[in-house]
C-alpha positions in Angstrom: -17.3 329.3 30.6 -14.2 331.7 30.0 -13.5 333.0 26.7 -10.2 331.5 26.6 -11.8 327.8 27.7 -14.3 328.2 24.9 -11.7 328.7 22.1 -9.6 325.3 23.9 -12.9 323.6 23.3 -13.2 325.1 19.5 -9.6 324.2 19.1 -9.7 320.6 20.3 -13.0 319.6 18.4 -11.4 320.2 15.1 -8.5 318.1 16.5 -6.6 320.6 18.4 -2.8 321.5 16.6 -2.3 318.0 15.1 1.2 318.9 13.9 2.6 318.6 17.6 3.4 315.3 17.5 5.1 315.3 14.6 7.2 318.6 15.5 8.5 316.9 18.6 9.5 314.1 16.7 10.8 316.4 14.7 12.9 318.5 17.2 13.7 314.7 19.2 15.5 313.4 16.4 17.3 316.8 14.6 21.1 316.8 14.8 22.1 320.5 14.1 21.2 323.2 16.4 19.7 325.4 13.5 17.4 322.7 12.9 15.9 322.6 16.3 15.9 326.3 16.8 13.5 326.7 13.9 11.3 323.6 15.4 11.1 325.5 18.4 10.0 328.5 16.9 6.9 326.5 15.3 6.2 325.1 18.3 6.6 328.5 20.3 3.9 330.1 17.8 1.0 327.3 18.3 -1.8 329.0 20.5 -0.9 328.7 24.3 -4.6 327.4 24.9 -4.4 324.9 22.2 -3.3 322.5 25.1 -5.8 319.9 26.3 -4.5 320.3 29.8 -5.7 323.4 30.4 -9.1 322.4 30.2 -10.8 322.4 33.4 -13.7 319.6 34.2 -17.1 322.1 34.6 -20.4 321.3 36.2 -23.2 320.5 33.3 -25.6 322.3 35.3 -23.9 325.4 36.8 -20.9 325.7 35.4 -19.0 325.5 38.3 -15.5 324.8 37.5 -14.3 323.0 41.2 -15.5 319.8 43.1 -17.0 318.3 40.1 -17.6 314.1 40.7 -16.8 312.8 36.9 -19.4 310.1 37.5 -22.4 312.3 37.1 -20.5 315.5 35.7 -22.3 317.8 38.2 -20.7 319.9 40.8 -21.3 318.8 44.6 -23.9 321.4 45.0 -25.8 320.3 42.5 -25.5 316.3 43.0 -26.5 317.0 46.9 -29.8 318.7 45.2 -30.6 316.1 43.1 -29.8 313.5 46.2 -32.4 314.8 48.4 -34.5 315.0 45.7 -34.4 311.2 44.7 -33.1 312.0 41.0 -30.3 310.3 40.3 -30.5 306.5 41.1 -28.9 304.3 44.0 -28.2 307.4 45.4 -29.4 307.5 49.5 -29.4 310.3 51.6 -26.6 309.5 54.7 -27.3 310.6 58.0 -24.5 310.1 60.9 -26.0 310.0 64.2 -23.7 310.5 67.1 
């Protein structure tokens, strides 16, 4: 896992920027330019990562970050393993015969 994916995770377990919500509130309903400027500021200074979006979905096993099924959190490598191997239940081998 990247460095900058571990801190998201660090930053979203304590309960990530909580304060975000209420500075867009803040910045939706402010009147006067000056007002909105400094809101932006704030919200300009929180940590870029601190977004749960950027969080990728990761295998459990490998740590692959792409072609991960959400079902079984594994990647497809490592589900196709674990198929032919009869570990995961109601889980059959498919063969296409032409």
């Amino acid at each position: 896992m990247p460095a900058s994916e571990a801190c998201v995770w660090q930053i979203l377990a304590k309960g990530g920027p909580a304060h975000l919500p209420s500075l867009k509130r803040q910045l939706k309903n402010s009147l006067r330019i000056q007002d909105k400027l400094l809101i932006l500021e704030k919200l300009q200074s929180l940590p870029r990562n601190s977004a749960p979006s950027r969080l990728r979905n990761r295998c459990s096993l490998t740590g692959r970050p792409r072609s991960n099924y959400r079902d079984f959190g594994f990647s497809r490598h490592v589900l196709r393993e674990m198929a032919h191997t009869c570990v995961l239940p109601k889980i059959r081998r498919e063969t296409i015969l032409w």
